[in-house]
N, C-alpha and C positions, 0 to 999 in steps of 0.2 A: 433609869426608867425600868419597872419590874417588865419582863417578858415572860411570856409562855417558853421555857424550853423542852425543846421534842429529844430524848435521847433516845438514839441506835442502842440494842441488846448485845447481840450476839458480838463478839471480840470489841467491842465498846466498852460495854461491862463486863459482862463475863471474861476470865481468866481460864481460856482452852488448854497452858500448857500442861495440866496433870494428865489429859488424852493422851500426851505421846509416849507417857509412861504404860498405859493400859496397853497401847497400839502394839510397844516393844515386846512386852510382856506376850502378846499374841502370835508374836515372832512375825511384826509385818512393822519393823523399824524405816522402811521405807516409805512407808503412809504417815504423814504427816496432818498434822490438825486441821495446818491451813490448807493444806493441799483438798484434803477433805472439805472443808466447806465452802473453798471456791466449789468445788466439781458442784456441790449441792446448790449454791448461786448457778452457777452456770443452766443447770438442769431446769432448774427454777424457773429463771429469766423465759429460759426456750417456750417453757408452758406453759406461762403468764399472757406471752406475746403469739401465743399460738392457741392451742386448744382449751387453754383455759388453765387457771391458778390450782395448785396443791398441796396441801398442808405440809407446812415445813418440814414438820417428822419424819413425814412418807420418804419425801422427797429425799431426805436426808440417807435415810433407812438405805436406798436403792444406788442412791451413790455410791455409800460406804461398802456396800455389799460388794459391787462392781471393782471397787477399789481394792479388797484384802483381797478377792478369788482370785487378781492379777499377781498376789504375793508369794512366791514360791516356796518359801520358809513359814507359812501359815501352820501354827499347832492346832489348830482348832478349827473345827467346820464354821464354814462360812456365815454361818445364822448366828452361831453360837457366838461368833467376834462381834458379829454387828450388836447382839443382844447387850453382851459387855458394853462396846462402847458407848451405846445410847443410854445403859444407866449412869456411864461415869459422868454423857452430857447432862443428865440433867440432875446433879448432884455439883456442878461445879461451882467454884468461889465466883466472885467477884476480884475485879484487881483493887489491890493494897491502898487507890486511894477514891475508892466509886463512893464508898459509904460517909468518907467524911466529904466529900464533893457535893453529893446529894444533899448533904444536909447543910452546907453553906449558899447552896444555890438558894435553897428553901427558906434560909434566914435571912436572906437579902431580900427577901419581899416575890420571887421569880417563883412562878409557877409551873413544876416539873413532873413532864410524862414521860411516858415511854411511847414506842412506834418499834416496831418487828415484824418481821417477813416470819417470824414463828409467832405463838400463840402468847396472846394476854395473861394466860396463866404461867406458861413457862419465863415470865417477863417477872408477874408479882411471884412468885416461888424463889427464885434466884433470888431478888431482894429482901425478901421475907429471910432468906437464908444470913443474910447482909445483916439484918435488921433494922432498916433502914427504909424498907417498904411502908410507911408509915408516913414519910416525907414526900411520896410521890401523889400527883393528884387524881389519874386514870390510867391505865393500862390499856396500850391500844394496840388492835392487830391490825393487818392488812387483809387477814381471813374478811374482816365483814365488809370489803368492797372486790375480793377475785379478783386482787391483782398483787403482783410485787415490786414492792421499792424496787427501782427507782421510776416507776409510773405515777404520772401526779396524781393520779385520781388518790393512791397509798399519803400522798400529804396530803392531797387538797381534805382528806377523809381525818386526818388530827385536826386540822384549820377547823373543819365542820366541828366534831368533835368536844372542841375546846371552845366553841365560838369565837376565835381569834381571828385578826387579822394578819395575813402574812407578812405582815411590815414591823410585827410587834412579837416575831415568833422566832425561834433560832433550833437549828438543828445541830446538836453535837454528835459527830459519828467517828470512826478511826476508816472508813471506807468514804477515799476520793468519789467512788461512784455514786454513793449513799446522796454522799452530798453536792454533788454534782446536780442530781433531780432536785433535791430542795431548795439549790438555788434558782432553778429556773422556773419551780414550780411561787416565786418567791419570798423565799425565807433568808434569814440572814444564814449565815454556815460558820461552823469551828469544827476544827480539825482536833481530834484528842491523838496521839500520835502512840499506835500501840507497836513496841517495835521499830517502825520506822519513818520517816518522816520527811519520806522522799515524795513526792507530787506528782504525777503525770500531767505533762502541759496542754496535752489536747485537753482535758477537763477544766472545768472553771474554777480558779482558784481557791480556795475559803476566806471567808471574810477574818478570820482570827486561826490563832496555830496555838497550841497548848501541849505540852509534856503529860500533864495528868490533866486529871479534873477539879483539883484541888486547886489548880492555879487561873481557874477562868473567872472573870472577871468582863460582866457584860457592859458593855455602855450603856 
């Protein structure tokens, strides 16, 4: 049966590891990619559920900055790192098998978005870079409802979106927490597993587990 599927951006698709080359290169080999975009989750979250939602960028911007002044082996002023590494984010690949995944989902009849706590353009740009942006059918933020994954209003806002039913819709993300909200907000879940593919059990399990994307195969 064709679904709507919703795909997670950020370490979903995109391939963060070239960051930790620019990071070393800054002489702040202790900042990590991931480290880095938990803090900017984290930051996020806080003011999603509090004072109100902020554009991924920012948010990001402010993290990262926080994160390299703590480096002591920093070559370079602090603005000047952060400038670096938000051109290499948004210059980054895709992993090795998003673009032929995308395009087998899309041949199978299944109807494929995106859903990001960053912006609909840094979502279609990456895949434009894929070339593959072409097989997608909307670009969607969570900018246009002020709030972030993992708040339902951020799915029930694709559901709306796509005119779908959450019964007929699946969330593929590499983030337990990601999909954690999509289940409860009712969507089915898969796990793309970047890295790793261990599970925290207090969260709700996912409905399917995959290595790439190349290997999902919906019921």
């Amino acid at each position: 049966m064709p679904r709507t599927v919703i795909l997670d951006v950020n370490e979903t698709l995109s391939d963060t590891a070239p960051l930790q080359d620019v990071l070393t290169s800054l002489g702040a080999p202790g900042v990590s990619p991931a480290a880095w975009l938990a803090a900017t989750l984290r930051d996020g979250f806080a003011l999603s559920l509090t004072t109100g939602a902020r554009p991924f960028a920012e948010v990001a911007r402010e993290a990262l900055a926080v994160l390299l002044a703590a480096e002591p082996g920093l070559a370079v002023p602090v603005e000047d790192g952060v400038g670096r590494v938000m051109a290499a984010f948004a210059e980054l690949p895709v992993h090795a098998d998003v673009a032929d995944g995308i395009r087998i989902l899309a041949a199978a009849g299944h109807r494929v978005v995106t859903l990001s706590n960053g912006s609909a353009g840094y979502a279609r740009a990456l895949l434009e870079r894929a070339g593959v942006a072409d097989a997608v059918d909307a670009f969607l933020s969570v900018e246009d409802v002020d709030v972030w994954k993992p708040h339902r209003l951020a799915y029930d806002h694709a559901l709306a979106s796509t005119r779908c039913r959450p019964a007929d819709a699946a969330l593929v993300a590499a983030h337990p927490w990601d999909l954690h909200g999509a289940r409860a907000a009712g969507l089915a879940t898969v796990h793309v597993a970047r890295g790793s593919a261990a599970w925290p059990s207090v969260l709700a399990a996912p409905d399917l587990r995959v290595a790439a994307l190349t290997g999902l195969v919906l019921p």
